[in-house]
Every structure is written in structure tokens, then in C-alpha cells.
C-alpha positions in Angstrom: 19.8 16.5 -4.3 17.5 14.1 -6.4 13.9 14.0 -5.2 12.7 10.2 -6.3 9.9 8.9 -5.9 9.3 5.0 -6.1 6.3 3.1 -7.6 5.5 -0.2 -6.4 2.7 -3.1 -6.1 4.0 -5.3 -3.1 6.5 -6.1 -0.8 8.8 -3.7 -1.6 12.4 -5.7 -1.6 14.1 -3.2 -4.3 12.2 -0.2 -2.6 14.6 -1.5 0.5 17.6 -1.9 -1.4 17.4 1.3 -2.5 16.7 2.9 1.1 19.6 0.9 2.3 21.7 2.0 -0.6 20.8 5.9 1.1 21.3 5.3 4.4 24.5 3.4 3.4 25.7 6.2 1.5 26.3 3.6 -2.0 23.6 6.1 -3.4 24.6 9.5 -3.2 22.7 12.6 -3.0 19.5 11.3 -3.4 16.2 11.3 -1.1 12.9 9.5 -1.5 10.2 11.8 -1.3 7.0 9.3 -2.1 6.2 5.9 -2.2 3.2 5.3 -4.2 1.5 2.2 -4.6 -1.7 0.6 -6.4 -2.1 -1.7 -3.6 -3.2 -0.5 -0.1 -2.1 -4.0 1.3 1.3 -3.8 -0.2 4.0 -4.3 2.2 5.7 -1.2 0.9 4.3 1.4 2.2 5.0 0.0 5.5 8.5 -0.2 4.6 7.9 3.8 3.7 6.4 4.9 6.7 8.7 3.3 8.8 11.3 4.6 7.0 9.5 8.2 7.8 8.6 8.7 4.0 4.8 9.8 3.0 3.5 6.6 1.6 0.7 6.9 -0.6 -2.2 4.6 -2.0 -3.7 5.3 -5.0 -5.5 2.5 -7.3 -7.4 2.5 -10.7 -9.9 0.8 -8.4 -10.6 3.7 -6.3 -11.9 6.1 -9.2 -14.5 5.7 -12.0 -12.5 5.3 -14.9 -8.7 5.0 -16.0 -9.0 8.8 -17.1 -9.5 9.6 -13.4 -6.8 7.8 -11.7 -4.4 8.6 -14.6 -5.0 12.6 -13.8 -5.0 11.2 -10.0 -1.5 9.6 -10.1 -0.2 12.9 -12.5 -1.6 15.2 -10.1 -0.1 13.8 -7.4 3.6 13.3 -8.6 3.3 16.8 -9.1 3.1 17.4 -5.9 6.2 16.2 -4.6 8.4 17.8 -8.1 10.2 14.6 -8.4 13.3 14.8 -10.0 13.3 10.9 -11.1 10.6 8.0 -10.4 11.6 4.7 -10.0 9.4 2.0 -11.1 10.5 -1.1 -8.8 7.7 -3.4 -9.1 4.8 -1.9 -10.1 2.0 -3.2 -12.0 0.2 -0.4 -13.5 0.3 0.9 -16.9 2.0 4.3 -17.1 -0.3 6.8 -18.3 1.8 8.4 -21.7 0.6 12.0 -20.1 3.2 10.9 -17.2 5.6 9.7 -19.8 5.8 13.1 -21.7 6.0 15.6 -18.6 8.7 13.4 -16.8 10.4 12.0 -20.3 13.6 10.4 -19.3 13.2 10.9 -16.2 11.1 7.0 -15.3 13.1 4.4 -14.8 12.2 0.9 -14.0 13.5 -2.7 -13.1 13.0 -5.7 -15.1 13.8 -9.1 -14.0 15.5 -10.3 -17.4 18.2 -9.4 -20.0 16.0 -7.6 -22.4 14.9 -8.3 -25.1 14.8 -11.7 -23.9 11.5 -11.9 -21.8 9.8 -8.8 -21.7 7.3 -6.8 -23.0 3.0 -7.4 -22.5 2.6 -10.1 -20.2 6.4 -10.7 -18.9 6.2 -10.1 -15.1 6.7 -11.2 -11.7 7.0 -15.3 -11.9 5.9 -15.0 -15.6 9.5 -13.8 -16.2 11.3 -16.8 -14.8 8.6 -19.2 -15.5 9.7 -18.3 -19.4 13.3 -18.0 -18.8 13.1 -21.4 -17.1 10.5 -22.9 -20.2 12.9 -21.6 -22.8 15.7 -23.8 -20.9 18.0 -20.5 -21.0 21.5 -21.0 -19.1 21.5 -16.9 -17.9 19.4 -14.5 -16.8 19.6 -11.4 -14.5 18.0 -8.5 -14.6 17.7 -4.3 -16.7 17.3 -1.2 -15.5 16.0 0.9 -18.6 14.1 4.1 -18.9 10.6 4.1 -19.4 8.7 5.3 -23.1 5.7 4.9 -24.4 6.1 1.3 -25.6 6.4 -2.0 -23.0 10.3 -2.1 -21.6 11.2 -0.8 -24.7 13.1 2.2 -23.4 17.0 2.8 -23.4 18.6 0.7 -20.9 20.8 1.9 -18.5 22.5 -1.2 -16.8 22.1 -4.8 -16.7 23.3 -7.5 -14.3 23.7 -11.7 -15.6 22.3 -14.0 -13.3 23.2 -17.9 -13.6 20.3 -20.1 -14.5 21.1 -23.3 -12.2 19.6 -27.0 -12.4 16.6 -27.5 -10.5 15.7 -24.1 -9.9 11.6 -23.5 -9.9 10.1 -19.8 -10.8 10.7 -18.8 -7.3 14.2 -19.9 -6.3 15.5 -18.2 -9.5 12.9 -15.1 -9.0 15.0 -14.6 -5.7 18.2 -15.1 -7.4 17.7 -12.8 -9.7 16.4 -10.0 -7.1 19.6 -10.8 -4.6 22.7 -11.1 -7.3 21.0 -8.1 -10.0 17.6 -6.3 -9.1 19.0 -5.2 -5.4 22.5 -4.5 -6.9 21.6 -2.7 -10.0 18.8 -0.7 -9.1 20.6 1.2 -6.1 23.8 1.7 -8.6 21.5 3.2 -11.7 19.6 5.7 -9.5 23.4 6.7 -7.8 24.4 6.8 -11.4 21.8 9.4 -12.2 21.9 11.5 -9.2 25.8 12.1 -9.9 25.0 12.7 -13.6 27.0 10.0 -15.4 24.6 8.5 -17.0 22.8 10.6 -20.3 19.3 11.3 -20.1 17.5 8.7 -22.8 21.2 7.4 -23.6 23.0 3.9 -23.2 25.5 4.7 -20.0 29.0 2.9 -20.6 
């Protein structure tokens, strides 16, 4: 059984495609343990608790310096001996003393082909905002393990996503979740749990 546990900031839309992709059976062998979020207003953690699942709040805010929370947030994945955490959504910087003890074991979702439209400062709207600036005809959406640097990691799987005329930040923003994000994520986590895809490697 892989223990997850998923990180998020808001509303939680690839948190629910992946408990849908559970309770569907299109992931495998897999049960969320934790939802964590930075936000104590994000819609997530009601998703969580009505899913049954311990929903957690825990935000930089709430202690006196980033050194704090970051032993916090370490402390507390502990707790749960996670077997993968999923980053679907969330806006915090990963402290490197979570990257080393769970190395290859982070994954996150990023709403572009990288390296087109990622790294510091390419999230949320930003994303498609660029994508839509740069006049590109395709998009879509990574799932990549999670190093040190800024969606730099190995990626695992990726999903196109047709740019079409007219489209503002938020129509394509939903696009992109709907035809890759909600597909993707669910099939890279079932991809893990039945061991086909290398820890820190490219899967094919």
C-alpha cells in the first residue's frame, strides 16, 4: 500500500481527482493519509475531511520564523511515514531538509510543458497568462519529481493541451486542469504505487 500525503493551497481540484482516481480503482494500491495545507481557508481540507482523511493546517504564518515551520511541516510528515507526497497546488517553498529525507519520493503538478513556463514566479494564472503572452499554440501540463531547484526535477509524465483563440488565463487555466492536471496526476501516483516508474528517472 502507498501512504501519500498531498500538499495543497486551495481548492483542491487535483486533490479530488486523485481521491476519485482511489475510490475509482484507476489508482491502485494507494491511500491518502494527510492533507496538509498553508491555508486554513483552503477548500481542501474540506474536501479531506469529508473524505474522512486528517486534514491538517500548518502555515509559515503561524510560527516565528521559516526555521520553525520548516521543522513544523518535517515533523509532521513524519508522523504519518508517507511513502510519497504529492504536491498538487501548493504554494510553499519546500524546505531542502524535506527534499533530502523523502528524495525522490515528492512529486508535484505543474500547469505547463516544462521548460516552457516554469521555474520562480510561474504559478497559478501566471502560467497561462505567459503561455497566452508568448502566443504559444499548446500547452498542458508535468508531473516531475521535486529537487532542490524550481520544477527542475525529473519528469515523470506530461499531457498537451491545445491553446484555442480567445481563450483568457482562466478558460485555458481550466483546460489545462480538465484535459492534463486531473488526468495525469491520478495516472503518475498509480504509476508509482505499482512500481513502473524509476525513482529520480524519466518513466517511458
Amino acid at each position: 500500500m502507498l501512504n501519500i500525503g498531498v500538499m495543497v493551497s486551495g481548492g483542491g481540484t487535483n486533490l479530488q481527482a486523485i481521491l476519485d482516481g482511489i475510490a475509482q480503482g484507476t489508482i491502485e494500491n494507494t491511500r491518502v493519509r494527510v492533507v496538509i495545507s498553508n491555508n486554513k481557508n483552503a477548500y481542501a481540507l474540506e474536501r479531506a475531511k469529508k473524505a474522512g482523511i486528517e486534514a491538517v493546517c500548518l502555515s509559515p504564518k503561524d510560527f516565528p520564523d521559516r526555521e520553525a515551520f520548516n521543522s513544523a511541516l518535517l515533523e509532521k510528515l513524519r508522523e504519518y511515514q508517507l511513502d510519497l507526497i504529492v504536491l498538487a497546488g501548493f504554494l510553499v517553498t519546500i524546505p531542502p531538509a524535506v527534499i533530502q529525507e523523502y528524495r525522490n519520493r515528492i512529486i508535484n503538478i505543474h500547469p505547463s510543458l516544462i521548460p516552457s513556463f516554469c521555474g520562480v514566479g510561474y504559478y497559478g494564472l501566471k502560467v497561462h497568462e505567459a503561455a497566452l503572452k508568448r502566443g504559444v499554440k499548446v500547452t498542458g501540463a508535468t508531473v516531475h519529481y521535486v529537487d532542490e531547484g524550481v520544477d527542475s526535477g525529473p519528469i515523470i509524465l506530461q499531457k498537451a493541451v491545445e491553446v484555442k483563440e480567445g481563450d483568457t488565463p482562466e478558460i485555458l487555466q481550466r483546460r489545462v486542469m480538465e484535459e492534463a492536471e486531473w488526468i495525469i496526476l491520478p495516472q503518475a501516483i498509480d504509476m508509482i504505487a505499482k512500481g513502473m516508474t524509476a525513482k529520480g528517472e524519466e518513466a517511458h
